[in-house]
N, C-alpha and C positions, 0 to 999 in steps of 0.2 A: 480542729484546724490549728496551726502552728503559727498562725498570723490570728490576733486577734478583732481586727478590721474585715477580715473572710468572710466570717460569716454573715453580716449586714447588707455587703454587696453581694452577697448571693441570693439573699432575700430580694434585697433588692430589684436583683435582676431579674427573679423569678414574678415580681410582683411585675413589675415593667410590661411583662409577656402576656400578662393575663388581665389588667386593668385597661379598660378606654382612657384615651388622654382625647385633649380638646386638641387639636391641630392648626387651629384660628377662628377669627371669629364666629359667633354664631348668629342666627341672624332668628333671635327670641319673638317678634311678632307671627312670621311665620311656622318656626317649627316650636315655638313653646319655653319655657326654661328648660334649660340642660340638666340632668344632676346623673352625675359622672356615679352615684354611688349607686342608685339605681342600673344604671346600664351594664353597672357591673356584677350586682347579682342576679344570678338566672331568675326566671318567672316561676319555676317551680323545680323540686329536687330532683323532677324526673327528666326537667328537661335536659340535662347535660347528658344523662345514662340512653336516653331516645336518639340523642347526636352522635353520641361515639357507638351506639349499636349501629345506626344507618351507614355510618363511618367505615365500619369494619365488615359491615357485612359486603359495601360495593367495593372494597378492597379486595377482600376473599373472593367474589365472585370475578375479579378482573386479574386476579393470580389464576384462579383457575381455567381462566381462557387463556392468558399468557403460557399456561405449561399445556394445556390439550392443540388449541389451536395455530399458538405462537405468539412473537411478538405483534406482528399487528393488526392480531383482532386486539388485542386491549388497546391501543394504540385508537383505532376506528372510535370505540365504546368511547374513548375520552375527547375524541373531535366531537362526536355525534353530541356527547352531553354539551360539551361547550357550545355547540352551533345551536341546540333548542335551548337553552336556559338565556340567551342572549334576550334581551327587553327590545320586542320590536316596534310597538305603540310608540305614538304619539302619548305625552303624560295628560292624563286626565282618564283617559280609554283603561279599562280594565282588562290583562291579559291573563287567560287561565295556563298559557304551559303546557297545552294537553299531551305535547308531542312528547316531554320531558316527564312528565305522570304516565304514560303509556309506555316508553322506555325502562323505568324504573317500577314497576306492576304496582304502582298507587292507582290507576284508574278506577280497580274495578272495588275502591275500598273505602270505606268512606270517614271522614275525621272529624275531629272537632273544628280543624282550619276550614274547612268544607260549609259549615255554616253559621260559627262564632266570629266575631269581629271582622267581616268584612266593609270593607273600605266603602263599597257602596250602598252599604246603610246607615254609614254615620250621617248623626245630624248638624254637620259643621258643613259650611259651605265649601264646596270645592276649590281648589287654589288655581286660579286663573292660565290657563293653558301657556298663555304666552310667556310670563313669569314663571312658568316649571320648565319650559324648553330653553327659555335664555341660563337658567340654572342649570340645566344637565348640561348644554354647551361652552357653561363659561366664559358669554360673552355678556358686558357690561349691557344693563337694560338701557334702553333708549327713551329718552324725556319727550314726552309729547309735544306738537309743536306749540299746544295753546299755553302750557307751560313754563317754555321757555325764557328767562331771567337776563339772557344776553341780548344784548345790544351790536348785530350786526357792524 
């Protein structure tokens, strides 16, 4: 490069794209310490090559409805994904996805996700229904009344 500052900011930017940042605060009781350097290396070498195969393949498979059948069978395929992968539980309830597994011919298959680390075998106690739904909603929790510290 002809600029000797180029390249740092290219790095830069390239780093940017592919590192987690914090976005604000975290809230360490419930979800644990953070560490950004973890989250940012994959869990194993294959999992990136397993992502970008699944990646390409529902690409390829959604070009090739777009040129037999047209534009909006790919069109339909990307509603239909979006409408079953939506989380429709209340949080605490375990949702399997069957519609979106079945979509995509994971049903008839079976993985390591299928019976490693699932959520409802851990031995940590569950996080309170009402505190995960005021968090998905983003609305400030509400102080109990026996609680309360104000003087009407």
């Amino acid at each position: 490069p002809s600029d000797p500052g180029e390249t740092p900011r290219r790095i830069a930017a390239m780093a940017g794209a592919m590192l987690p940042f914090m976005d604000g605060p975290q809230d360490a009781l419930r979800s644990g310490m953070v560490n950004l350097k973890e989250a940012a290396a994959p869990a194993h070498p294959l999992e990136g090559a397993l992502d970008q195969f699944g990646a390409a393949k529902a690409a390829e498979k959604k070009d090739f409805l777009r040129v037999t059948q047209g534009l909006h069978a790919a069109m339909r395929v990307n509603m239909e994904q979006a409408m079953l992968s939506q989380y429709r539980r209340l949080p605490g309830f375990h949702s399997e996805f069957i519609g979106l597994e079945v979509m995509s011919n994971q049903a008839d298959s079976i993985g390591f996700e299928d019976f490693l680390n699932d959520p409802r075998d851990s031995w940590l106690a569950p996080e309170p229904m009402h505190e995960r739904m005021e968090a998905m909603l983003g609305v400030k929790p509400v102080e109990p009344f026996y609680m309360k510290t104000e003087q009407p």
